[in-house]
N, C-alpha and C positions, 0 to 999 in steps of 0.2 A: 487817224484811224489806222489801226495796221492790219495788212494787207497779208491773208494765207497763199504762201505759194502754189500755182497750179502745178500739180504732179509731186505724187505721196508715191511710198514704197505701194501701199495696195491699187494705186491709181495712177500708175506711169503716163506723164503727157506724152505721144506718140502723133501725134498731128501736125499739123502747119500754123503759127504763128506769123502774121505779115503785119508789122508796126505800121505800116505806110506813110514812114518818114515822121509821123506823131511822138511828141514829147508825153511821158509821165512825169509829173512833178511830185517829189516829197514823198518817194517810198516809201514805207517804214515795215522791218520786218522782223521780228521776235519767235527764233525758234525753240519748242519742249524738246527737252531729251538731245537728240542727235539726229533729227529732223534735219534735212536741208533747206537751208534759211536761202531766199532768193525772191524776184520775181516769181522765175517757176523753179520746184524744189529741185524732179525729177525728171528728166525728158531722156526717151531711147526711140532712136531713130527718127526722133522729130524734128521740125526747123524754124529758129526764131530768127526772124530779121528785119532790117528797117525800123527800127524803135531806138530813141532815145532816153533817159533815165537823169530827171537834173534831181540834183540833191539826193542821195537816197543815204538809208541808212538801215543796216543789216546786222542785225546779233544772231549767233545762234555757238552751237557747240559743235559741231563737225563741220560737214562739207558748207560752203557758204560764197555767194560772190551776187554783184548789182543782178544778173540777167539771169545765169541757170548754176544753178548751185553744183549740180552731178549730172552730169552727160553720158550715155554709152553710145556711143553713133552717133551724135547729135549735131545738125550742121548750126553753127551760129556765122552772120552774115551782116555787115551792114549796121550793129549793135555799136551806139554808144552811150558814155555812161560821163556824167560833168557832172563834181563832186560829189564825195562818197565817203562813209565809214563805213569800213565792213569787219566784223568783227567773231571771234571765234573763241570763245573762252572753254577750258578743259569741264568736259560733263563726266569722265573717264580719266584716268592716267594720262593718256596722249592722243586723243581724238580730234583736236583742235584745229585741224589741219586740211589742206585741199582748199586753199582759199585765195579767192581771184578778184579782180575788177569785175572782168565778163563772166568768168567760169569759174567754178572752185576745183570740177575735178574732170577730166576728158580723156575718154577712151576710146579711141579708131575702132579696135576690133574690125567690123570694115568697111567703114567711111568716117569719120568724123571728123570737124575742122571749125574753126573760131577764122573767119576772114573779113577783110575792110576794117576791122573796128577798131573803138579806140576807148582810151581812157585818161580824164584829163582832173587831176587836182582831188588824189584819190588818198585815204589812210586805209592801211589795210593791214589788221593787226589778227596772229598767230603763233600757236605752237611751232609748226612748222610745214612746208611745203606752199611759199604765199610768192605770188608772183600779180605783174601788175595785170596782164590780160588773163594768165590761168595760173591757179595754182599745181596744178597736173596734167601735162598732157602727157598720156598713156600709150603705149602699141605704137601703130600707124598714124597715132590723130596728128592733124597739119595744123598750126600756127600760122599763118602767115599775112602779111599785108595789114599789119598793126600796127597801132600807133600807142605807145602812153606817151602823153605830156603833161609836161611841169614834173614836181617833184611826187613821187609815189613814195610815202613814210611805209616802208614795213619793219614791222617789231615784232619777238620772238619772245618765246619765254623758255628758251633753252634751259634756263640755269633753273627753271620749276624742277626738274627732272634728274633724277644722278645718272641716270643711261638711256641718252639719246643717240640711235643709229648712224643716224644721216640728217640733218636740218636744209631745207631746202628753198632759198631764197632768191628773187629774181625780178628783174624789171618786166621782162615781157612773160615767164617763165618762171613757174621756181622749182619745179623738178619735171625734166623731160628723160622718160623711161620709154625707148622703143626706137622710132625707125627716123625720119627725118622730118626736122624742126626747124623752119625760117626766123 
């Protein structure tokens, strides 16, 4: 069965999520439009941690990743994720993009951080900005005390495109815009 992410643009998750060290098995998530495909789609100033995620599996067309798809402030902690596709197909020209194991897109503004976590035996395929714990971390958001393991496959579809800016690809990261990044 697949699973609607908690937090929609009209319905921001803003609360406290605590896994209490509990596995999810056998995610499955299917996003309309340019919906953020995830556990949870949207979260600002909320905090997920403690949760595991085995198998999962994530389409959608924009922001997209195992745990939180689009973050503004969002503390992620303690999150892991053993294997995974996650996936991001253009809904648009070049939307494809902001796509993670943990997170697909994280903005400090002013606190935000993805920390402890990991990701292990993960495919993680986009337009562009795909990194193995985030695909964006923004501003001030912290990375740090992360782990990917094994191999993280990301694929781009740069050559879809006659005029791509910037392509932004990475193991822990795939595009860090702002202040400091572990």
């Amino acid at each position: 069965e697949e699973w609607a992410p908690i937090g929609t643009s009209s319905n921001i998750f803003k609360g406290t999520f605590d896994g209490q060290g509990h596995t999810i098995s056998n995610l499955v998530v299917r996003s309309e439009g340019t919906t953020p495909a995830g556990l949870f789609g949207k979260v600002k100033s909320g905090t997920v941690k403690n949760v595991t995620v085995l198998n999962a599996d994530v389409q959608g067309h924009g922001s997209a990743a195992v745990i939180v798809a689009h973050g503004v402030c969002a503390k992620i902690e303690e999150c892991h994720v053993e294997g995974a596709t996650v996936v991001s197909t253009p809904y648009e020209e070049d939307d494809a993009n902001n796509v993670g194991g943990i997170i697909g897109y994280l903005s400090g503004e002013d606190v935000g951080y993805v920390k402890k976590s990991s990701v292990n035996n993960a495919t993680i395929k986009a337009y562009r900005k795909v990194g193995g714990i985030a695909g964006v971390a923004n501003q001030t958001a912290e990375v740090t005390g992360n782990k990917v393991v094994k191999e993280i496959k990301k694929k781009g579809w740069a050559v879809a495109f006659a005029a791509v800016p910037f392509l932004c690809f990475g193991v822990i990261v795939g595009c860090a815009c702002g202040h400091m990044f572990y």
